[in-house]
N, C-alpha and C positions, 0 to 999 in steps of 0.2 A: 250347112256351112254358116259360121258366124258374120255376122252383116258388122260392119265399123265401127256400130252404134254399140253393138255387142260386146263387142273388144275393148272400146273406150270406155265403158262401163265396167269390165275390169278392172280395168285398169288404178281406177280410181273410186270403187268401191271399198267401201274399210276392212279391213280382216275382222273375223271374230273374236270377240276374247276367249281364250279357254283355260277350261275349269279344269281342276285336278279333281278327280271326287276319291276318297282314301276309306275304303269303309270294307268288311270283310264279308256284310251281308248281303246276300245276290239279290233279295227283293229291293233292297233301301238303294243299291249301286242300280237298278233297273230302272227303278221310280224315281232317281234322280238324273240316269241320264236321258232319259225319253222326253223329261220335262225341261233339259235343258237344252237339248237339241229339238227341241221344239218351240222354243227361245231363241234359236239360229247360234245359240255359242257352241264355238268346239268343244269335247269333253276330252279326257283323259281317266285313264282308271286304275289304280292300286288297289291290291286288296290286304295288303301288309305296308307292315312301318319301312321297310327295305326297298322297295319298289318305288314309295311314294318318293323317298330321299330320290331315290334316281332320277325318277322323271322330273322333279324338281327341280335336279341340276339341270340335266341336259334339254329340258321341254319349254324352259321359266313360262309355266302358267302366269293367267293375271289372277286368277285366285286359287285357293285350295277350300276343299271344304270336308274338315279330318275329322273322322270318327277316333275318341278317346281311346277306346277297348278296342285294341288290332291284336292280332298275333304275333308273338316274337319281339319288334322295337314297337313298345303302345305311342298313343298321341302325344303322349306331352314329351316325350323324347324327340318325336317327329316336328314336335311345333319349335322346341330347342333348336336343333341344326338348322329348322331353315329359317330362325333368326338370326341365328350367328353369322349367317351368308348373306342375306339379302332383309325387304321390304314388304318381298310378297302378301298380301293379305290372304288371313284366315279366319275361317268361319267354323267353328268346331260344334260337333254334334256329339251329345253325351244323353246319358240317363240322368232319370229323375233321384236316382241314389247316388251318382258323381259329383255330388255339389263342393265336395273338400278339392276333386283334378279339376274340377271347374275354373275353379278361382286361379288355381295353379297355372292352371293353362293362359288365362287372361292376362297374368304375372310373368308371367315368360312371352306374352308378346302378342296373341291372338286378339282380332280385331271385334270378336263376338262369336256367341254361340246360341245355338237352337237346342231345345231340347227333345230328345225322342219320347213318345212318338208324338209329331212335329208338321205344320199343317204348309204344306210345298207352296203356297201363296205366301205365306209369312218367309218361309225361306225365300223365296224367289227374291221379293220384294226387299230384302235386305242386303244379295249380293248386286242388285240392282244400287242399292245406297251404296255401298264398299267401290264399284268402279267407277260412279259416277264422280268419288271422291279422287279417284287416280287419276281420273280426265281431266277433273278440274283441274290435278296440281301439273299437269301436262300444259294448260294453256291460262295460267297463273297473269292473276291482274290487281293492280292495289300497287303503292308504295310502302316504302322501308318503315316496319312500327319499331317503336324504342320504348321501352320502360326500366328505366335505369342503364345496369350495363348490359341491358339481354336488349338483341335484333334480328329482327327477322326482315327476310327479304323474298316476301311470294313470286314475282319474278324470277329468282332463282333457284326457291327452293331450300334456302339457307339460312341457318339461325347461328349467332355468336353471342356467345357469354364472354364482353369486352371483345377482344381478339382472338379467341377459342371456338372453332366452330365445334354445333353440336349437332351430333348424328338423329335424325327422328324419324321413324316411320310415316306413312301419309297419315297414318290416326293422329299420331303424337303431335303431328307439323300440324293439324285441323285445330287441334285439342289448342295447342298454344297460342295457333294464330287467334280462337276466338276468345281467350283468355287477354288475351293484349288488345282486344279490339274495345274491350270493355274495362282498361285499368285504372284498377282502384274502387271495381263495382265487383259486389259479390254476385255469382254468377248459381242459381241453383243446379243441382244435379241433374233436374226434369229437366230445365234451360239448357242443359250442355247434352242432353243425350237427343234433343229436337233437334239444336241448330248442329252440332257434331256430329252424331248417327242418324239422326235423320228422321226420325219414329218413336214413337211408345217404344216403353220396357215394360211397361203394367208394374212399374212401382219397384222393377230390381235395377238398382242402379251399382250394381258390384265391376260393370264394365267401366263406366267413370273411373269408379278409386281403381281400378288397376291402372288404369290408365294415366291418372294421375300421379301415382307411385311412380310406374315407368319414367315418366316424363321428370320428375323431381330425382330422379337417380340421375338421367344423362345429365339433366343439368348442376348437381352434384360432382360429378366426374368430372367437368369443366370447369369448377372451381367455385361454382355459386356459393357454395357455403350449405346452409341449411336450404338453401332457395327460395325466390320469390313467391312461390305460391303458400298463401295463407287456408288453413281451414277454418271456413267461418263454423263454430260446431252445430250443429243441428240444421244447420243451413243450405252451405255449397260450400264453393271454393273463389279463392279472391287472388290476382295476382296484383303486387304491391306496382305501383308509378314508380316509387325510385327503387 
């Protein structure tokens, strides 16, 4: 029988986050969840592009972590739908001959990927950085930045281009807030994948420029025009003060 202390601890114990893992192959789907439940996070498991949509609707995992090559709907279809619907973050796992769905995948909205075969300390350690970034935007602190007509407001989670707000992922919302934090300083790649993503790329920095793309379309769509953000060339990136 549970003692008081037992129940109150319940009570207000925090749920797990749980993972989606999308992947067709029984060892990599085995070796992923033993490690992750042994992390205390809940798992989920598809092994097709059709399954994973579903659970995705009905489950909202806090992340997914989608292998490219599935049977029947592949990943980058998979990583499409569930941008068009939501935030969720994704971790994509591809081969070392995927580098053209790579980029594709990154372009359409995934938050990074691993490559197979892929050392589960290095994965770990990165969805570890991807919800540490969701928490933060969960308990959001700082005042309103301005650079020009572009504002953000970490408080609530909210960017306007003039009086237009604009829709961002929690990468995109990271990616811009440290971009504004620094206006009118060119910011390098290395620079934005430390304070941004959190860790080493070992010198690929292909997740940036998607990222920075993305982010230069929404703001686009809002009106910006060509938008604030400058490429310094061979450099980084720069967003303008006015």
């Amino acid at each position: 029988m549970q003692t008081a202390v037992e129940i109150a601890w319940r009570c207000i114990k925090p749920m797990p986050h749980t993972i989606l893992v999308v992947d067709d192959e029984t060892a990599i789907v085995e070796l992923l969840s033993y490690n992750l439940e042994k992390a205390h996070y809940g798992v989920l498991v598809a092994r097709d592009g059709i399954e994973a949509l579903r659970l995705a609707r009905e489950r909202r995992p806090d992340l997914v972590i989608l292998d490219l090559m599935l049977p029947g709907l592949d990943g980058l279809e998979v990583c499409r739908e569930i941008r068009k619907h939501g935030d969720t973050p994704i971790i994509m796992l591809t081969a070392r001959s995927e580098e053209v769905d790579r980029v594709v995948g990154l372009e359409l909205g995934a938050d990074d990927y691993v490559v197979k075969p892929f050392s589960v300390r290095e994965l770990m350690a990165r969805i570890k950085t991807v919800l540490r970034r969701t928490k933060a935007q969960a308990q959001p602190s700082g005042g309103t930045l301005r650079a020009g007509d572009l504002s953000l407001r970490p408080q609530e989670h909210e960017v306007h281009w003039r009086q237009i707000p604009v829709e961002l992922t929690p990468l995109e919302f990271d990616l811009l807030e440290t971009l504004m934090q620094h206006a009118g300083q060119v910011l390098t790649r290395e620079q934005l994948l430390s304070r941004v993503w959190g860790y080493d790329y070992d010198g690929d920095s292909r997740v940036v420029d998607s990222a920075i793309k993305r982010l230069r379309a929404k703001l686009r769509k809002a009106g910006a025009g060509s938008a604030p953000i400058a490429t310094v060339r061979g450099v980084g990136y720069r967003l303008d003060r006015e």
